[in-house]
N, C-alpha and C positions, 0 to 999 in steps of 0.2 A: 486676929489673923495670925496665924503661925508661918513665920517667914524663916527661910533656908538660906543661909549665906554661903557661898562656893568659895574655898581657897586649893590650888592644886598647878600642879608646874605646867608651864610655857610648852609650849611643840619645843621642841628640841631633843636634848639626849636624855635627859633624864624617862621621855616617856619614848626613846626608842627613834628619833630622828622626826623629819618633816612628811614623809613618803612612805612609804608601804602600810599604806593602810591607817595609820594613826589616828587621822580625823575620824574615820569613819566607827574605830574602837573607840574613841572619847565618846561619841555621838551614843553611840548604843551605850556605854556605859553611864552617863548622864540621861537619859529616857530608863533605866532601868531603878537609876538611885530616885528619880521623882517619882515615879510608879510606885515604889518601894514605899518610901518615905512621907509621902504626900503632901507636901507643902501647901500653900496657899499662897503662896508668894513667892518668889527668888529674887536676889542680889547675887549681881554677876557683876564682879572689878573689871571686865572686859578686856584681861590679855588673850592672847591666842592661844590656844590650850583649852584645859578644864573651865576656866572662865567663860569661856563662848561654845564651850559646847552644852554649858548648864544653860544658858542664855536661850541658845536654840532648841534645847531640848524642852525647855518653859512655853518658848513660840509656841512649838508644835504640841504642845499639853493643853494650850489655852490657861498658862498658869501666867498672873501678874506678876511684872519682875523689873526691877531697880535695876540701871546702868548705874554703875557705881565707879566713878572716872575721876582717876587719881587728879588728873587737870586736861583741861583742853590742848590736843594737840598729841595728847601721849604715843598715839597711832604714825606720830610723822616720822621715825625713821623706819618702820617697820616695812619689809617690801611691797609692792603694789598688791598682790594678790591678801595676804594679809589686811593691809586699810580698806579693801575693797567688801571685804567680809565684814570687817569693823564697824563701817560706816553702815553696811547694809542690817545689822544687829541692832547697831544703835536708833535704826530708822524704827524699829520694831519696838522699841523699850516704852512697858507702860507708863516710864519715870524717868529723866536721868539727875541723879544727883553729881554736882562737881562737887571734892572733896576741896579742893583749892580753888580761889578765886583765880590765880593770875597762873603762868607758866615758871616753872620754876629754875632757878638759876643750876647750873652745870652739876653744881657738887648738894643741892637738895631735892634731886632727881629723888635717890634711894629712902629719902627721909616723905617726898610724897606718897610714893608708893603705900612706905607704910601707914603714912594716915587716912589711905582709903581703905587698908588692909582693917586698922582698927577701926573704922567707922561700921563699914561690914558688920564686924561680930559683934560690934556694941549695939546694931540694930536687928541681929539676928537672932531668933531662940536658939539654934543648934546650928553648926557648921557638915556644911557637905564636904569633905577635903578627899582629894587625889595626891594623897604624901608617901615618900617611898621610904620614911622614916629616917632618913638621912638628918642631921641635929644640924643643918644649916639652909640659909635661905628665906626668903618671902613667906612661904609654904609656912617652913617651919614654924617662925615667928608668929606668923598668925595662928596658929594653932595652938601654940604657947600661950599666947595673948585670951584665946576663946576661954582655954581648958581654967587660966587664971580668974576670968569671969563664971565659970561655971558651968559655962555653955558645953552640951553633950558636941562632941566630937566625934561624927560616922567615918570613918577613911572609908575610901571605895580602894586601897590598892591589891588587896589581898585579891577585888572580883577582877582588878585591873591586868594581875599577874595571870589568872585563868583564862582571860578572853586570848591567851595567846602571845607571841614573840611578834615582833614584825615580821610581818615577809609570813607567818602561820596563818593561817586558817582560827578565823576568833569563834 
């Protein structure tokens, strides 16, 4: 089974803010890279972003796909609409793996993250990444992490930058 692991940035600035339109480019972006690519499977770390749009983009493919969760609970400061998306993904996963048994103490937040980051590419043949190539971050790391396994590396940012600016027409 040829499985696709997603790593790619959070809603926020880096993909252009929370609003105009964003989710709905991630959305079409992620149904175009599985269409493309054709996986058999997905792993999705399930932050809000590229995470959960590979996630739902899998739902609606009828493709098999790994919740991939740093620890229980990751979703708790995240705003309501956010957890409510989260939860409703995670209702849908044909799998979910926890990366940590327990929650993690204040200052080994950023250290779980990354050991679902690396559990991901270590179970995926190739990475699906939404990277703006900026040489910092999650993103990045894991990508660094894949490319040092051997793992083919697709960014979708180049189709990212075409489908539009926020506030454009995608």
């Amino acid at each position: 089974m040829v499985t696709a692991a997603g790593t790619g940035h959070r809603l926020g600035d880096r993909l252009g803010g929370y609003g105009n339109g964003v989710k709905d480019r991630l959305h079409k972006l992620a149904v175009h890279a599985l269409h493309f690519y054709q996986p058999e499977h997905v792993i999705s770390g399930m932050a809000s972003g590229w995470d959960q749009a590979l996630a739902a983009a899998a739902v609606e493919a009828g493709i098999p796909w790994t919740a991939a969760v740093p620890f229980r609970g990751q979703e708790s400061r995240w705003p309501a609409v956010h957890q409510e998306e989260y939860h409703r993904l995670l209702g849908l996963a044909s799998n979910i793996h926890y990366v940590a048994g327990r929650r993690p103490d204040k200052n080994e937040v950023t250290e779980f993250y990354y050991a679902r980051d690396r559990w991901m590419a270590d179970q995926g043949d190739y990475m699906l990444a939404l990277w703006d190539l900026k040489p910092s971050g999650g993103t990045f790391k894991t990508v660094v992490y894949a490319q040092m396994l051997k793992k083919p590396v697709f960014n979708m940012w180049p189709i990212w930058l075409k489908l539009g600016s926020p506030g454009e027409p995608g």
